[in-house]
Biotite code that builds the C-alpha atoms (Angstrom):
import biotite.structure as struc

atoms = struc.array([
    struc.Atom([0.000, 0.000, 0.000], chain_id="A", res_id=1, res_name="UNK", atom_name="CA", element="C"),
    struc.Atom([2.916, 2.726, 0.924], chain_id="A", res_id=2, res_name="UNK", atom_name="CA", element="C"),
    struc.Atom([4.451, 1.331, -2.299], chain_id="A", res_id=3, res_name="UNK", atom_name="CA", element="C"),
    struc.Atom([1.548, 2.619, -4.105], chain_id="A", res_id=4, res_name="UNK", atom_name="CA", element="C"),
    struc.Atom([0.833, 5.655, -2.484], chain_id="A", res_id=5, res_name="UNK", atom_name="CA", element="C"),
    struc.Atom([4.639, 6.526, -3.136], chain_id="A", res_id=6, res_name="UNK", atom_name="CA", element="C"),
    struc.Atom([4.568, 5.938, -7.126], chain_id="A", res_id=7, res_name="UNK", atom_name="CA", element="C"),
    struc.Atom([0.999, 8.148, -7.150], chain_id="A", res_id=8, res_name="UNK", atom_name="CA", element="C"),
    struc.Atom([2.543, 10.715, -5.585], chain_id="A", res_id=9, res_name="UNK", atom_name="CA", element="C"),
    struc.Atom([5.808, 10.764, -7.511], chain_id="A", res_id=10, res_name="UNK", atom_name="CA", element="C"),
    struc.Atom([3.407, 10.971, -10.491], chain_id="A", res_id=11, res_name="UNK", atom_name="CA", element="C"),
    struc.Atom([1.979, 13.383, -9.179], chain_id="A", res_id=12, res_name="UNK", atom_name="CA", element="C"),
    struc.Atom([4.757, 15.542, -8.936], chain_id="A", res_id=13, res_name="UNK", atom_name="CA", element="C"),
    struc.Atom([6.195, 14.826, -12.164], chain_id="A", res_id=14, res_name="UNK", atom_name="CA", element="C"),
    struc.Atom([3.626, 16.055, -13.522], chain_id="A", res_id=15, res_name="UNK", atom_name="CA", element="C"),
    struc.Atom([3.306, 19.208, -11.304], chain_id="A", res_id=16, res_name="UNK", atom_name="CA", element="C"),
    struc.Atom([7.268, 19.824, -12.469], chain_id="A", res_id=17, res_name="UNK", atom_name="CA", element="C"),
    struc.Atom([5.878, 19.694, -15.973], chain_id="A", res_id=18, res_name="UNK", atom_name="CA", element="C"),
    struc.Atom([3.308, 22.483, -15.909], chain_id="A", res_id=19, res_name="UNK", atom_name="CA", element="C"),
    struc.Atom([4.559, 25.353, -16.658], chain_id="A", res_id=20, res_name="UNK", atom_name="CA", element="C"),
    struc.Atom([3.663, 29.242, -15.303], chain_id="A", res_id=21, res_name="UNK", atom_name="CA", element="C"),
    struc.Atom([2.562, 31.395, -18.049], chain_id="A", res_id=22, res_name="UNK", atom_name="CA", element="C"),
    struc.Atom([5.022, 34.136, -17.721], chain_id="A", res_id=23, res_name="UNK", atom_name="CA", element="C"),
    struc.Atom([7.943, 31.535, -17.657], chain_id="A", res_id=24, res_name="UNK", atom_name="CA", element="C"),
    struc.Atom([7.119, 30.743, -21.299], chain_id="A", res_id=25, res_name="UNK", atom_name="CA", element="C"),
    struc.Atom([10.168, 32.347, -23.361], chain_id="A", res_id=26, res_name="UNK", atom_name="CA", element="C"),
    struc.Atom([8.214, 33.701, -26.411], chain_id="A", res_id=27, res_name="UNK", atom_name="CA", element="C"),
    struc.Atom([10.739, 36.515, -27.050], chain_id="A", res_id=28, res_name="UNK", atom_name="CA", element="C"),
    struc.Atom([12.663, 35.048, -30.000], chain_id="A", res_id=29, res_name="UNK", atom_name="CA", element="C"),
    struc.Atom([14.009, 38.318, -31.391], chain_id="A", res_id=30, res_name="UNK", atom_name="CA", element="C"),
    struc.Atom([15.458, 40.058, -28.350], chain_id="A", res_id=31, res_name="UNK", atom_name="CA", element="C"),
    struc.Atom([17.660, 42.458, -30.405], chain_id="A", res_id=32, res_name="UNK", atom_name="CA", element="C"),
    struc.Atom([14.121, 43.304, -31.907], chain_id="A", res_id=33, res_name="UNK", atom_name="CA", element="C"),
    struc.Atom([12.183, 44.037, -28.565], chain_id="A", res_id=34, res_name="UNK", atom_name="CA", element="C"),
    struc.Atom([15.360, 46.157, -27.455], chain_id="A", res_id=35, res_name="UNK", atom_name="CA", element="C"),
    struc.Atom([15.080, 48.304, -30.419], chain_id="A", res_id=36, res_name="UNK", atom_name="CA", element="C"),
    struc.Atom([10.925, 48.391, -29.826], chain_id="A", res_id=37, res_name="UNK", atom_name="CA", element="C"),
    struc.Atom([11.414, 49.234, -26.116], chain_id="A", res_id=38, res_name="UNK", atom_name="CA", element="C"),
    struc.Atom([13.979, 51.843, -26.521], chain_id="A", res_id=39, res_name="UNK", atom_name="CA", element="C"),
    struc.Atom([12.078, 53.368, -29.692], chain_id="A", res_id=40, res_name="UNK", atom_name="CA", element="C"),
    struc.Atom([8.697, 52.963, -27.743], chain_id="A", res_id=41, res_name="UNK", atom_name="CA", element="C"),
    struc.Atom([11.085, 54.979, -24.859], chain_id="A", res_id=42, res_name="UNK", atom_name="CA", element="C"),
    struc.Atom([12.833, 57.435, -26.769], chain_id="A", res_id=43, res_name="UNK", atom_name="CA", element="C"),
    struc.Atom([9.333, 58.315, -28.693], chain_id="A", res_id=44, res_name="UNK", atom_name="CA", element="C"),
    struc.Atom([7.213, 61.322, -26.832], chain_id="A", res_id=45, res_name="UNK", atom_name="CA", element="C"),
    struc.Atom([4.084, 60.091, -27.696], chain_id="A", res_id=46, res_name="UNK", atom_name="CA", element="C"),
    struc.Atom([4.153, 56.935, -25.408], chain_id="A", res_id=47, res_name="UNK", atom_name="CA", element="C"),
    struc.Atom([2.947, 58.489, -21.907], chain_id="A", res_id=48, res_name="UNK", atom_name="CA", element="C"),
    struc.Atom([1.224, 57.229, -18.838], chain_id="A", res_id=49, res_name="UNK", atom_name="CA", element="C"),
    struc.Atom([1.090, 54.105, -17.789], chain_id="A", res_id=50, res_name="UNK", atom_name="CA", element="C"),
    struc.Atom([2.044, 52.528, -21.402], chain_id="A", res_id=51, res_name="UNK", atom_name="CA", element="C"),
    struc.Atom([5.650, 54.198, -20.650], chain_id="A", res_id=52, res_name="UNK", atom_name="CA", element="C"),
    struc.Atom([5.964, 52.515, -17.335], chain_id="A", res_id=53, res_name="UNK", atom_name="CA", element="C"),
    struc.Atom([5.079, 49.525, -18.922], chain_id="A", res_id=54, res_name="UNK", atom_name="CA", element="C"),
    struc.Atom([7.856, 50.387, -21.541], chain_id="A", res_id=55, res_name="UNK", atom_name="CA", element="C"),
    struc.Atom([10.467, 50.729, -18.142], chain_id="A", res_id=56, res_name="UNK", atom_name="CA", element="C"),
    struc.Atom([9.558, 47.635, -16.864], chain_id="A", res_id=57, res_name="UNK", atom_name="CA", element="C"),
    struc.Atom([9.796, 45.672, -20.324], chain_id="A", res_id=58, res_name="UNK", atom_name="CA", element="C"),
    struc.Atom([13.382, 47.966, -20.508], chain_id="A", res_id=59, res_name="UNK", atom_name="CA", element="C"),
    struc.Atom([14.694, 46.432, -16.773], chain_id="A", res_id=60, res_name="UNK", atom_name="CA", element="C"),
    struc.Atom([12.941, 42.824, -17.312], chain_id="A", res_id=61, res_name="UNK", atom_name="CA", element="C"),
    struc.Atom([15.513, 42.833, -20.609], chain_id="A", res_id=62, res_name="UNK", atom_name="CA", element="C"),
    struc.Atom([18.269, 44.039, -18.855], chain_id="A", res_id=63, res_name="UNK", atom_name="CA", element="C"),
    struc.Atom([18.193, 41.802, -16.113], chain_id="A", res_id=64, res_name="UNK", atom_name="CA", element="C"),
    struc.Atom([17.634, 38.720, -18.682], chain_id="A", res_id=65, res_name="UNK", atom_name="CA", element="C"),
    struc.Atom([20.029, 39.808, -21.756], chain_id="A", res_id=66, res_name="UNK", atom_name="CA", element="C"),
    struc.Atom([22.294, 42.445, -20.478], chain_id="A", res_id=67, res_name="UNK", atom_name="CA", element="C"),
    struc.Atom([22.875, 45.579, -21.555], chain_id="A", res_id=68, res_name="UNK", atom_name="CA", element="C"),
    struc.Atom([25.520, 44.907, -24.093], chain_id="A", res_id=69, res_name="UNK", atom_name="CA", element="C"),
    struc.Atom([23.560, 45.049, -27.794], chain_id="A", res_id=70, res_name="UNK", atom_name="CA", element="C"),
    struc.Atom([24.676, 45.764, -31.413], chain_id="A", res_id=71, res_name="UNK", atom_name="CA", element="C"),
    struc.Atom([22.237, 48.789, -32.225], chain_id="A", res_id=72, res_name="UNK", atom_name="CA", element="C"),
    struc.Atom([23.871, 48.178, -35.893], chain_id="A", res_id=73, res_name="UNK", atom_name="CA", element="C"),
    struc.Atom([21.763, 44.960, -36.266], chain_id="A", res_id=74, res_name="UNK", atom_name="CA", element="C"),
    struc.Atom([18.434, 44.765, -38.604], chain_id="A", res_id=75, res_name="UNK", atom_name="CA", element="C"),
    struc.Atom([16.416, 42.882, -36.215], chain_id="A", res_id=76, res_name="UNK", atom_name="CA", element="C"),
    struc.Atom([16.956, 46.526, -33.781], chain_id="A", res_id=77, res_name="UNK", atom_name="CA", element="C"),
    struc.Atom([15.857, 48.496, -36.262], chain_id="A", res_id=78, res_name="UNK", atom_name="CA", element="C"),
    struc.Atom([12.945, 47.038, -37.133], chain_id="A", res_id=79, res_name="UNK", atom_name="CA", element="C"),
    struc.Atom([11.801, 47.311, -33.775], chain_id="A", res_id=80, res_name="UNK", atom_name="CA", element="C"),
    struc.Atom([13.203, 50.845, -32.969], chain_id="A", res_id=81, res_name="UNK", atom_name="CA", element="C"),
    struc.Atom([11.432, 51.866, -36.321], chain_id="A", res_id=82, res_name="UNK", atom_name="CA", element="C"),
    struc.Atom([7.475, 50.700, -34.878], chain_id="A", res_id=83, res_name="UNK", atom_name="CA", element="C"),
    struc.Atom([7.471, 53.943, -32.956], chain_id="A", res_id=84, res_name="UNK", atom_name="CA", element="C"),
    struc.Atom([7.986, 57.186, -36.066], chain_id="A", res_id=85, res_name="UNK", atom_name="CA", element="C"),
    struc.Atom([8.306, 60.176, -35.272], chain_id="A", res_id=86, res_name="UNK", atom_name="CA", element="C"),
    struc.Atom([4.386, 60.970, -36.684], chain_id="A", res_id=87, res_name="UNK", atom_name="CA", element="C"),
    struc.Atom([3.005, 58.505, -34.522], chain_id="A", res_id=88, res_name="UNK", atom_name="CA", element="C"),
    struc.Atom([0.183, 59.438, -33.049], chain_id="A", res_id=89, res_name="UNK", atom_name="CA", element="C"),
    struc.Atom([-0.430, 59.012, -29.381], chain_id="A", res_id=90, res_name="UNK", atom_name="CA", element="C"),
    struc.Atom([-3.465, 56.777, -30.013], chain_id="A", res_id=91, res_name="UNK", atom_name="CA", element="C"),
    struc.Atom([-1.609, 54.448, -32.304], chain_id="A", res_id=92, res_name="UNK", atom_name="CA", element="C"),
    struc.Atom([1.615, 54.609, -29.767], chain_id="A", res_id=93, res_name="UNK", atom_name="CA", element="C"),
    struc.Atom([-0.758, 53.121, -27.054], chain_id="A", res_id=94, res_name="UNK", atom_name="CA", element="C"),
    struc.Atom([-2.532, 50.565, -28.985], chain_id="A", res_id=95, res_name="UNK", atom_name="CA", element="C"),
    struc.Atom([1.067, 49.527, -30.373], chain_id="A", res_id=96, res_name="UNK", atom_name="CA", element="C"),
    struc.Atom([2.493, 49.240, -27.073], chain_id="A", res_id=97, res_name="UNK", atom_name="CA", element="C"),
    struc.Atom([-1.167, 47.317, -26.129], chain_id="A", res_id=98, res_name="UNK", atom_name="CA", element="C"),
    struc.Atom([-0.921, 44.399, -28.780], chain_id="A", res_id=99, res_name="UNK", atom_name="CA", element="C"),
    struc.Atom([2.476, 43.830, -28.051], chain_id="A", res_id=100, res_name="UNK", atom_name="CA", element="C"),
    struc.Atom([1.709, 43.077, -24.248], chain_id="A", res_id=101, res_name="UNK", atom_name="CA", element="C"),
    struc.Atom([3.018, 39.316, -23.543], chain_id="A", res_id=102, res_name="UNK", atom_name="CA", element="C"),
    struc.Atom([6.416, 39.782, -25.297], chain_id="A", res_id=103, res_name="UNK", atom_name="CA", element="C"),
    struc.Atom([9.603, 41.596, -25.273], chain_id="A", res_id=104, res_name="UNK", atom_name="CA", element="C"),
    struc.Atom([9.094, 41.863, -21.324], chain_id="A", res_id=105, res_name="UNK", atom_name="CA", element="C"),
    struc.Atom([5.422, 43.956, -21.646], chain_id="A", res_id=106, res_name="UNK", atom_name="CA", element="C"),
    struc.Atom([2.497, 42.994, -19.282], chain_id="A", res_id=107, res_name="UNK", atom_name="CA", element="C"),
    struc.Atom([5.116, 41.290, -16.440], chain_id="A", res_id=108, res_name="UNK", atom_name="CA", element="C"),
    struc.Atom([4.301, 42.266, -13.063], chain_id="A", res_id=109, res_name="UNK", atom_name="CA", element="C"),
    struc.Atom([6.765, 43.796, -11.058], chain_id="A", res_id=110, res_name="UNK", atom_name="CA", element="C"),
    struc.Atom([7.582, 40.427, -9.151], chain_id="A", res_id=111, res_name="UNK", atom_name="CA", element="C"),
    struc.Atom([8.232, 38.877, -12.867], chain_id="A", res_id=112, res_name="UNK", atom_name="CA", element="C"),
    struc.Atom([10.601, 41.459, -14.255], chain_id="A", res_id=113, res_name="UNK", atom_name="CA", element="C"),
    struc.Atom([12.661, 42.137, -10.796], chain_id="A", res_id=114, res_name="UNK", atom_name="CA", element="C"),
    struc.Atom([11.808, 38.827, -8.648], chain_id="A", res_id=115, res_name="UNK", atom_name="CA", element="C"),
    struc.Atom([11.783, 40.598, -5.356], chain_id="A", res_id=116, res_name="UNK", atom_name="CA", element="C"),
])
């Protein structure tokens, strides 16, 4: 009986190990891109409010996770420095930074970017 009770709960917990949070899923395949986006999104004035604290955290999240050493000289920067023109309105700057929540660091709470 303890034998059994043993392997169920060993399944168990293999399969607990398995499951994975949300937020640890890596879906940021292009971080030179998502530097150049935060930065642009960062650097552009019509990102305010709470879309350019979002923009921080997404900023220190990368930081803490890739360093801050980058080639700015790369394509894949570009293209993401480039999302935020200089004739963007603010509108479109918000609903940018909006649809791009769940990558390059966006929408993590404060405990996910800093873990304290």
């Amino acid at each position: 009986m303890r034998l059994i009770g043993g392997l169920l709960l060993a399944m168990a917990g293999a399969q607990t190990m398995a499951w994975e949070c949300p937020w640890a899923d890596n879906t940021e395949q292009r971080p030179e891109y998502c530097r150049g986006f935060v930065l642009g999104g960062l650097d552009s004035q019509k990102v305010v409010g709470s879309d350019r604290t979002e923009l921080w955290l997404a900023y220190n999240y990368q930081v803490r996770t890739q360093g801050v050493l980058y080639s700015d000289t790369e394509q894949e920067y570009w293209a993401g420095r480039n999302q935020f023109p200089a004739d963007l309105s603010p509108d479109a700057a918000r609903a940018l930074v909006t649809e791009t929540e769940g990558q390059c660091g966006l929408g993590r709470s404060g405990h996910q970017v800093t873990g304290w």
